[in-house]
MARNUFI-320478 format. One record per residue: residue in one letter; x, y, z of N, C-alpha, C in turn. Coordinates in steps of 0.05 Angstrom, whole numbers, plus 32768, in hexadecimal, padded with zeros to 4 digits. Atoms other than C-alpha are relative to their C-alpha. Layout:
<rs>
aXYZXYZXYZ...
</rs>
This chain:
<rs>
x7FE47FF97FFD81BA84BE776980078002801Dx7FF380097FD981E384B377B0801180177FF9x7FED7FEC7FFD821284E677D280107FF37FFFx7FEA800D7FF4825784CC77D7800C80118004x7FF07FF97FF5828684D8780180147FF98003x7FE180087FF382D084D57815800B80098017x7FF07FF77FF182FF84E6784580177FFA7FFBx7FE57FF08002834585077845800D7FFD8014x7FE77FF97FE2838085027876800E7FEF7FFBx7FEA80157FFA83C284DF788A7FFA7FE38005x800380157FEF83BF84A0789580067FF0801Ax7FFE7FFF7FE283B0848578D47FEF8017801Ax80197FE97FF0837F84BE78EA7FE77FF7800Dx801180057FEF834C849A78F47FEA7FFE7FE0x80187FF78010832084A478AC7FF17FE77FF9x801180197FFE830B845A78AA7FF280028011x800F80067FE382EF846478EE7FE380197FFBx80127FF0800482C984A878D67FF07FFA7FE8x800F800B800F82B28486789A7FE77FEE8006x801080147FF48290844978BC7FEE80138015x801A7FF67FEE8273847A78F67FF080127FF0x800F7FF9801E825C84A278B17FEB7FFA8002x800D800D8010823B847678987FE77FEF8013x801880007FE78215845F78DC7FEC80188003x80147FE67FF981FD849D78E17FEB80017FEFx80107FFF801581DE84A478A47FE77FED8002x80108014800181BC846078A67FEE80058015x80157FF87FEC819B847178EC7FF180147FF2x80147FEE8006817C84AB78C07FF57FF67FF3x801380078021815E847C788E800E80057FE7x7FFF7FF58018818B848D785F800E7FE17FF9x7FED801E801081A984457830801E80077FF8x7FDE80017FFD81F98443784080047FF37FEFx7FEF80148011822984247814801B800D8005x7FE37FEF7FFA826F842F7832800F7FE07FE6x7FEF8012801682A2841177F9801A8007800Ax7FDF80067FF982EA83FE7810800D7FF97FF0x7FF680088006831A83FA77ED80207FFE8002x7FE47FFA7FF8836183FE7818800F7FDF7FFBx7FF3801E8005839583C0781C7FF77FF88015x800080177FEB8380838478507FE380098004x801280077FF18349837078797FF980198010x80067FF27FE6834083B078AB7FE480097FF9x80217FF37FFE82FC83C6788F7FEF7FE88008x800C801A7FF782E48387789A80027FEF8023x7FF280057FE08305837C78E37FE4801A8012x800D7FE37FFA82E683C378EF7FDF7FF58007x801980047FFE82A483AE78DF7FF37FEE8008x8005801D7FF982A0836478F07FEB7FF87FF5x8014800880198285835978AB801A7FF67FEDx7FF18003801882A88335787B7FFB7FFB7FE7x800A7FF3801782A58357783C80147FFA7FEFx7FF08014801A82B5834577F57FF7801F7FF2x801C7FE380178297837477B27FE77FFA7FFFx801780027FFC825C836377C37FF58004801Fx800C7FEF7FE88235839177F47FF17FE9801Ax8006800F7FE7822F836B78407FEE800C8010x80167FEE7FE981F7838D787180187FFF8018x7FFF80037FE9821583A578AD7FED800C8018x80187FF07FEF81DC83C978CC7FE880037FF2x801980008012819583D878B18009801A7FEFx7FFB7FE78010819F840C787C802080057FF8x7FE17FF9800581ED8403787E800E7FE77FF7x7FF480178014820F83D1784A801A800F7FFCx7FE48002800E826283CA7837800B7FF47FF1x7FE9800B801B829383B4780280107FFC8009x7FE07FF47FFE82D483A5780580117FF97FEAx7FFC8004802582EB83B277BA80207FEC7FF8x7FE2800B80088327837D77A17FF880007FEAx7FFC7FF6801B833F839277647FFF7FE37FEBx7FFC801C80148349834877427FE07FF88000x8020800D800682FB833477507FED80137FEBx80127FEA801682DC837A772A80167FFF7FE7x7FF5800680188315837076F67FF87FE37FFAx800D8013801482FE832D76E37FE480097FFDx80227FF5800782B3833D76E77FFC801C7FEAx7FFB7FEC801C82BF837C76B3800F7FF27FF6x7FF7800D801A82E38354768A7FF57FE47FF6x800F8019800182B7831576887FE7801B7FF3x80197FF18012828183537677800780097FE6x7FF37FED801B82B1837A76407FFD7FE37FE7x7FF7800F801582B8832F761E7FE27FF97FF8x801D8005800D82668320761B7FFA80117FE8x80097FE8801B825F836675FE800F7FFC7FDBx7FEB7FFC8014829A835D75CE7FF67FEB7FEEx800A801C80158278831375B27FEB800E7FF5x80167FF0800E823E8347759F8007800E7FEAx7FFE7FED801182618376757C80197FF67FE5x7FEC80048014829B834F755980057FE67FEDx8002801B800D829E8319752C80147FE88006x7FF480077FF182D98307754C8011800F8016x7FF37FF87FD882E3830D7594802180017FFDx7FE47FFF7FFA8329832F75A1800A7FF38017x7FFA80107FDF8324830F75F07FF77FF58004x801180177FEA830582D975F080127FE5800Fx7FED80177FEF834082AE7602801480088017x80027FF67FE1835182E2763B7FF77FFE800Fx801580047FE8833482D1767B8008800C8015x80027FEA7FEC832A82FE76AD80107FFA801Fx7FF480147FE4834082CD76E9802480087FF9x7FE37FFD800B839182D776C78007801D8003x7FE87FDE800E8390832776BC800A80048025x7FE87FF57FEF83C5834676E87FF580228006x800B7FE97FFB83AF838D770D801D800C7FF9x7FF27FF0801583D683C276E38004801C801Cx80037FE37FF883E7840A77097FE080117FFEx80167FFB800583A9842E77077FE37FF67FFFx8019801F8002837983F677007FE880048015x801080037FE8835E83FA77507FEF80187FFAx800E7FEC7FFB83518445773F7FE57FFC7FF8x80137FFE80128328843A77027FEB7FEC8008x8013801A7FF6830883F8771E7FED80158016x80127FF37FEE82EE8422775B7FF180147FF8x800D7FEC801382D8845A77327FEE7FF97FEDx80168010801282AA842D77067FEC7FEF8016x800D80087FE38291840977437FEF801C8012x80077FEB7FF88281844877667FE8800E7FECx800C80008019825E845C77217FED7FF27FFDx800D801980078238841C771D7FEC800C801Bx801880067FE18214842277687FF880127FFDx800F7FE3800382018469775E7FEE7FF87FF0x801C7FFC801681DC845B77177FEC7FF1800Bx801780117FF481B68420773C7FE9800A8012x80117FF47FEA81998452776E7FFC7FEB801Fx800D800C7FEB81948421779F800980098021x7FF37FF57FE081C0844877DB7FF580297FFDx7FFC7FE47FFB81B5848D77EE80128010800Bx7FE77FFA7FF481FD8496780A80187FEB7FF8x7FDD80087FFE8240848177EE80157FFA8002x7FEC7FF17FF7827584837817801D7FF37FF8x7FEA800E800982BA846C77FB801C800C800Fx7FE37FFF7FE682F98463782C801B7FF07FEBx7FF78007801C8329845D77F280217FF4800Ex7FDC80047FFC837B843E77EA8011801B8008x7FF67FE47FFF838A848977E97FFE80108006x80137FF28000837E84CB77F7800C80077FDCx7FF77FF8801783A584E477B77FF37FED7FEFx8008800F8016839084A277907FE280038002x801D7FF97FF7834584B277A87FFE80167FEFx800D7FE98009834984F8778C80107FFC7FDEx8005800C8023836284D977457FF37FF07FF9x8011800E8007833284AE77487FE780137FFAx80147FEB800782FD84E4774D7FFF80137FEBx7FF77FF6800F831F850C772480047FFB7FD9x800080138019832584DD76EC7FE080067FE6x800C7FF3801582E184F876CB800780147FE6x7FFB7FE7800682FC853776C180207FFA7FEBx7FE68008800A8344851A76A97FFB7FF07FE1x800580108013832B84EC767C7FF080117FE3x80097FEF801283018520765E801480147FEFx7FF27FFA8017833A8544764380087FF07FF0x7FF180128018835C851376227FF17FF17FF4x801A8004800883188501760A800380197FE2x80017FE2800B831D854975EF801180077FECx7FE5800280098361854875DB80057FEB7FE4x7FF180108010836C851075B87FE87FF67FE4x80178009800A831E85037597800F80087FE1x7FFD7FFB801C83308525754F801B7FF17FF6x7FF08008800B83768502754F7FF37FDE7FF8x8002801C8008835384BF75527FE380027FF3x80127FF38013831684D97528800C7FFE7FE7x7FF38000801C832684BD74E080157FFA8000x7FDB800C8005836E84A374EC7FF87FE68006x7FFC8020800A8380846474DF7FFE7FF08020x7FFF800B7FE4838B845275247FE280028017x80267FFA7FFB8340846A75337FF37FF98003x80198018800E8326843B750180087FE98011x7FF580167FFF8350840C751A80007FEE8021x800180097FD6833F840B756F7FD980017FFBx801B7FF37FF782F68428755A7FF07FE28005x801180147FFC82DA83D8755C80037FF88023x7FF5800B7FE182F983D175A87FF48014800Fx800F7FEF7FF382D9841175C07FEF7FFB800Ax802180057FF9829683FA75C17FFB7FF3801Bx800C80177FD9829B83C175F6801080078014x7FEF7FEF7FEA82CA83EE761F7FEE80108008x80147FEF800582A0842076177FDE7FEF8018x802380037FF0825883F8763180137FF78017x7FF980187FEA828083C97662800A8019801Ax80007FEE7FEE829B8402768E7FF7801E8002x800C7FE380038280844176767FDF7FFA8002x80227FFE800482328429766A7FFB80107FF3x80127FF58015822C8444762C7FF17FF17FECx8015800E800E81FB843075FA800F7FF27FE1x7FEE800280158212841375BA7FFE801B7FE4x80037FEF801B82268442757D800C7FFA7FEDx7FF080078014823F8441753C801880027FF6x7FEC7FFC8006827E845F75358011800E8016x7FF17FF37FE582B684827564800080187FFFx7FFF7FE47FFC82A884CB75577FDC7FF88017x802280007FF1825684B7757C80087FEB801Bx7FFC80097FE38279848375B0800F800E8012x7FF37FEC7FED82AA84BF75C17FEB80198005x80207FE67FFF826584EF75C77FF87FEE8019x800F800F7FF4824884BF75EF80167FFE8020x7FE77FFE7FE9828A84B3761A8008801D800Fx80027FE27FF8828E850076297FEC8007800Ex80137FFE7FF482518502763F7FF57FED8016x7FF9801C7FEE825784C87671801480148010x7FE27FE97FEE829F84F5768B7FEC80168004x80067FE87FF68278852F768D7FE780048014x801180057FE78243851876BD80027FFF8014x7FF7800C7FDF827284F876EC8010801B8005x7FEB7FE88005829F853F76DA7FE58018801Ax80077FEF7FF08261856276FA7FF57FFD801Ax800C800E7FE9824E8531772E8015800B8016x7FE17FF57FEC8293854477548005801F8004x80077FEC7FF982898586774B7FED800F8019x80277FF97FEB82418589777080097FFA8016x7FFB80007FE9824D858A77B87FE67FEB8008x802080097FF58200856E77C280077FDC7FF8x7FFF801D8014821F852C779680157FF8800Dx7FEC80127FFF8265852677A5801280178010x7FF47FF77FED8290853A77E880167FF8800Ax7FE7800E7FE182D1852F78187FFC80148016x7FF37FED7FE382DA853F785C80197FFA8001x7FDD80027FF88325854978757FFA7FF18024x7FFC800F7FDD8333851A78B7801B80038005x7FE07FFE7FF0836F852C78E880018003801Ax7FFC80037FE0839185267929800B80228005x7FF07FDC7FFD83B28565794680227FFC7FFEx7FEB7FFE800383F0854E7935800380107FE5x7FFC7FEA801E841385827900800A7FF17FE3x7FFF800E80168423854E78D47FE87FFF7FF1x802D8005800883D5853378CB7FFF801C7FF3x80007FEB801083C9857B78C5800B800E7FEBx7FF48001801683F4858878927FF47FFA7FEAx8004800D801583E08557786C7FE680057FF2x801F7FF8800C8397855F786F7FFE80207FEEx7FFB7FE4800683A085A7785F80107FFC7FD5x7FF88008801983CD858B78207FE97FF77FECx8018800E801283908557780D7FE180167FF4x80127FEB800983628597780D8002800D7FEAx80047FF38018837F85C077DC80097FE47FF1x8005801C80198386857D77B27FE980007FF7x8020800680098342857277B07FF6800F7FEFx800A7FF3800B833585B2779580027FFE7FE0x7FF2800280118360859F77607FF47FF57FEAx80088016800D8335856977487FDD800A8002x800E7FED800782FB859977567FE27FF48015x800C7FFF7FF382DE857B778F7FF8800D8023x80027FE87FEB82C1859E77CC80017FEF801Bx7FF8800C7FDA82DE858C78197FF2800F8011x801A7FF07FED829C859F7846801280038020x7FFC7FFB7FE582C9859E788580137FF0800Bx7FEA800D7FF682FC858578B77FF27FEC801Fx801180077FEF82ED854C78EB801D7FF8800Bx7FEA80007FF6832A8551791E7FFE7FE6801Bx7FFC80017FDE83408522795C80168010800Bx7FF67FE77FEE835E854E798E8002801D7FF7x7FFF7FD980038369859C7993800880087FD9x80037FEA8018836785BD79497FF880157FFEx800F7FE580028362860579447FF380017FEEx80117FF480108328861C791C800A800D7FE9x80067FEB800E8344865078F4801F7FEB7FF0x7FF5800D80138378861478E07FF87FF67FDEx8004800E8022835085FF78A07FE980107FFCx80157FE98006831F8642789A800380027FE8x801980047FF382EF864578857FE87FE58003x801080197FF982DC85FB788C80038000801Cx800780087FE682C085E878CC80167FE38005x7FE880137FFC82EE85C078F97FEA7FF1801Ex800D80107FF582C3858B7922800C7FEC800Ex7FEF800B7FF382E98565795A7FE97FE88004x800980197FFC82D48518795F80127FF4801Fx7FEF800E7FE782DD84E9799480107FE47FFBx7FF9800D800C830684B479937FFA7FDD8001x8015801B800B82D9847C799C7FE480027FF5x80117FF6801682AA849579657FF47FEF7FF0x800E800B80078272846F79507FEA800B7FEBx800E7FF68018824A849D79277FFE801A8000x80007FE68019825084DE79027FF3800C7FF2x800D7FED800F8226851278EF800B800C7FE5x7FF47FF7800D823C852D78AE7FF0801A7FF1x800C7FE4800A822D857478997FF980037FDEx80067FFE8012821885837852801B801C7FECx7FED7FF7800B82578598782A7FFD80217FF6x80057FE48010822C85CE77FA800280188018x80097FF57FEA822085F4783B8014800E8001x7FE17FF67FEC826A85FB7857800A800C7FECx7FE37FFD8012829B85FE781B800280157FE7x7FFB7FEC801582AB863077EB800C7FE67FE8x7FF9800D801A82AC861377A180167FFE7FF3x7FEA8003800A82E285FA7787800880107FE8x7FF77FE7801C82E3862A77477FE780097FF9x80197FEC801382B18664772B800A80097FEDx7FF77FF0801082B8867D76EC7FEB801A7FF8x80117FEA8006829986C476E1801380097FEAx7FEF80048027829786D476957FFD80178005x80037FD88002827D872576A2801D80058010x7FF17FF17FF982BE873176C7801E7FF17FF4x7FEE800C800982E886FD76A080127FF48010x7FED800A7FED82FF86DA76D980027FE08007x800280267FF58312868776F38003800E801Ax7FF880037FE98311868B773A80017FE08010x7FFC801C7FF0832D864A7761800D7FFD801Ex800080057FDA832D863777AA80137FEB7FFBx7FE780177FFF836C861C77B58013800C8014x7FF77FF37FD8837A8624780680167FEC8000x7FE3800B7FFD83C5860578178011800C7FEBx7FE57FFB801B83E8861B77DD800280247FFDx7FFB7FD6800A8408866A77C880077FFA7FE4x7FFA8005801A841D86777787801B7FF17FFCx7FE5800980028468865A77907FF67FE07FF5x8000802080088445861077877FEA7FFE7FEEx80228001801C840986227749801280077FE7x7FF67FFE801C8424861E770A7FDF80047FE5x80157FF0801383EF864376CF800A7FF77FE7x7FFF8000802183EB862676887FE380047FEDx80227FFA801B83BB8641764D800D7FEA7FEAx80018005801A83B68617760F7FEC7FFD7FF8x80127FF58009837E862875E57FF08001800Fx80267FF97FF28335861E75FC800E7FFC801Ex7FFE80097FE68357860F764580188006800Fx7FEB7FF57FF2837A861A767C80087FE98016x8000800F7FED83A185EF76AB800980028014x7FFD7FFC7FE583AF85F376F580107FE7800Ax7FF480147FFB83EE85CD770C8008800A8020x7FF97FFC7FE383EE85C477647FFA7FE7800Dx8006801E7FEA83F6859177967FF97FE77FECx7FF880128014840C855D775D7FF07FFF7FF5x80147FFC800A83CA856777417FFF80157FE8x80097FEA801483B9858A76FA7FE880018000x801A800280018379859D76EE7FFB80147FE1x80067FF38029835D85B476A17FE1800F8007x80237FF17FFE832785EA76A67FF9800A7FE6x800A7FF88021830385EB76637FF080178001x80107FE77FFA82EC863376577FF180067FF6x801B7FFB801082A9864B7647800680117FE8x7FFB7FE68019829F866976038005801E8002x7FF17FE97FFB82A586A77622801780107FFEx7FDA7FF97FF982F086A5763180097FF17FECx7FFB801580158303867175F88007801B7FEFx7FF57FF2801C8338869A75CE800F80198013x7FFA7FE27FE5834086D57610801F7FED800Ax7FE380087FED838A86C976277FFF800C801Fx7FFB7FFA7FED839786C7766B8011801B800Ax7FE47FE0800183B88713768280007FFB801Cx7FEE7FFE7FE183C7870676CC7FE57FEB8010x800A80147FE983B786D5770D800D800B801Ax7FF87FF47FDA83C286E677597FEC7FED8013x8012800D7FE983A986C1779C7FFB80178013x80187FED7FE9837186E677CA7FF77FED800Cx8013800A7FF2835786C677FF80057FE48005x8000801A7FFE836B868677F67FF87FF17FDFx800B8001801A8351868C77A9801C800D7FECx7FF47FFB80168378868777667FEF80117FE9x801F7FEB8010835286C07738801F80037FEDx7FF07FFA801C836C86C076F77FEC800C7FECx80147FF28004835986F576CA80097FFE7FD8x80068000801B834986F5767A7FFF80177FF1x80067FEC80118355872C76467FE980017FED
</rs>
């Protein structure tokens, strides 16, 4: 399993530039890079004076890049979904679709990079990561997307459990199902949605783990940048990943993004130490069941911009355009929420 990483900020900061000296760094330690691009045009490739496709280029010993286009991994998953599908169906629903024709949909790049990303990890073959995404927001739904998917995984499993419409998708599941999820084959859609859950809830805890899955925030000292980064922080939390720190050019006060460390770069920056996230960052949410409490780290925001919803087993957290669904241990499952307040920089919501 590889760490990955991201980085956060305005655009124009500079986080391509802290990515690539990243990812040098690393490689001088021996460790196997894999920086994955996926912004609009040629600049990672200018940058690096490698020209990169989806398929990983060497630019140094230990340090290989991508540069992900959404039309080449959409045909190649769908040239895979239609092999699988001649396995499982007597007649192929796509076989007179070809992958070279489909049209990239909304969403598409996220999910494409998020299966890609997915893919290089299970192979083991890198021991670092690093993904310099279209977004920072579309980056942290892309990460996020375990955890998202898992509700409506959650949500919706018993409506399409025995309904007609169930029976009626459950033969199309399957080669969806192996072709971008890598699951195994099963027999019916209550054991390919078991199977699919447990696939979300891996990547659900991989983003969690600080040791697995990280951002740093990159900014200038302009109050905009800062702003923003400061914005992309409590986002992150949102989606329940942990931001080990701030890597500034020019003057940033310290006690601006406390208690992450604020690390001034230079601005012809070639390589980058990167600190170990678990270390620095306070966890994005604890739940302690003996005092019946959620506590969530969610620095930029007061209560005027958190919106609090219970419906049954869960609770959801609406900030910085971000919801987030916290499924609650059997503990609290049935305990109504009796009050919430911010401490510290923490949302503590408390359970009767």
């Amino acid at each position: 399993m590889a760490l990955i990483l991201t980085f956060l900020g305005k655009g124009g900061v500079g986080k391509t530039t802290v990515a690539i000296a990243a990812a040098r760094s690393f490689a001088r330690q021996g460790k196997r890079v894999l920086l994955v691009g996926q912004q609009a045009g040629p600049s990672l490739s200018q940058m690096l004076g490698v020209d990169l496709d989806c398929d990983a280029k060497e630019v140094m010993t230990g340090f290989n890049a991508v540069h992900l286009e959404s039309t080449t991994l959409l045909e190649r998953y769908w040239e895979k979904m239609k092999n699988l599908e001649s396995q499982y169906l007597r007649t192929p629903f796509f076989k007179e679709v070809y992958g070279q024709e489909l049209g990239i949909l909304p969403g598409m790049d996220t999910a494409l990079g998020l299966s890609f990303l997915r893919e290089r990890d299970a192979e083991g073959k890198y021991d670092v990561l690093i993904y310099d995404g279209i977004g920072d927001l579309i980056a942290l739904r892309m990460l996020g997307m375990p955890e998202i998917l898992g509700w409506y995984l959650r949500r919706f499993r018993l409506v399409l459990t025995g309904s007609a419409i169930g029976q009626a998708l459950s033969p199309f599941v399957e080669p969806i199902l192996r072709s971008v999820l890598q699951v195994s084959a099963t027999e019916d859609i209550t054991q390919q949605a078991g199977q699919m859950t447990d696939v979300l809830s891996r990547g659900q805890q991989a983003v969690s783990n600080p040791d697995r899955v990280a951002a740093y925030l990159v900014t200038t000292s302009d109050a905009i940048a800062i702003s923003t980064a400061k914005y992309m922080w409590g986002s992150a939390q949102q989606v329940g990943l942990t931001v080990g720190g701030v890597f500034a050019r020019g003057h940033v006060a310290a006690d601006e993004f406390a208690p992450l460390p604020v690390e001034a770069i230079a601005e012809n920056l070639t390589e980058l130490a990167i600190p170990m996230a678990a270390n620095l960052a306070p966890a994005p949410m604890a739940i302690d069941v003996s005092t019946r409490q959620v506590r969530l780290f969610l620095p930029t925001f007061d209560k005027r911009q958190v919106k609090l919803i219970q419906s049954g087993p869960e609770v959801t957290i609406e900030a910085g355009d971000q919801r987030r669904n916290i499924f609650l241990p059997p503990e609290l499952v049935g305990k109504q929420a009796t009050g919430a307040k911010f401490q510290d920089s923490y949302l503590i919501i408390s359970f009767g």
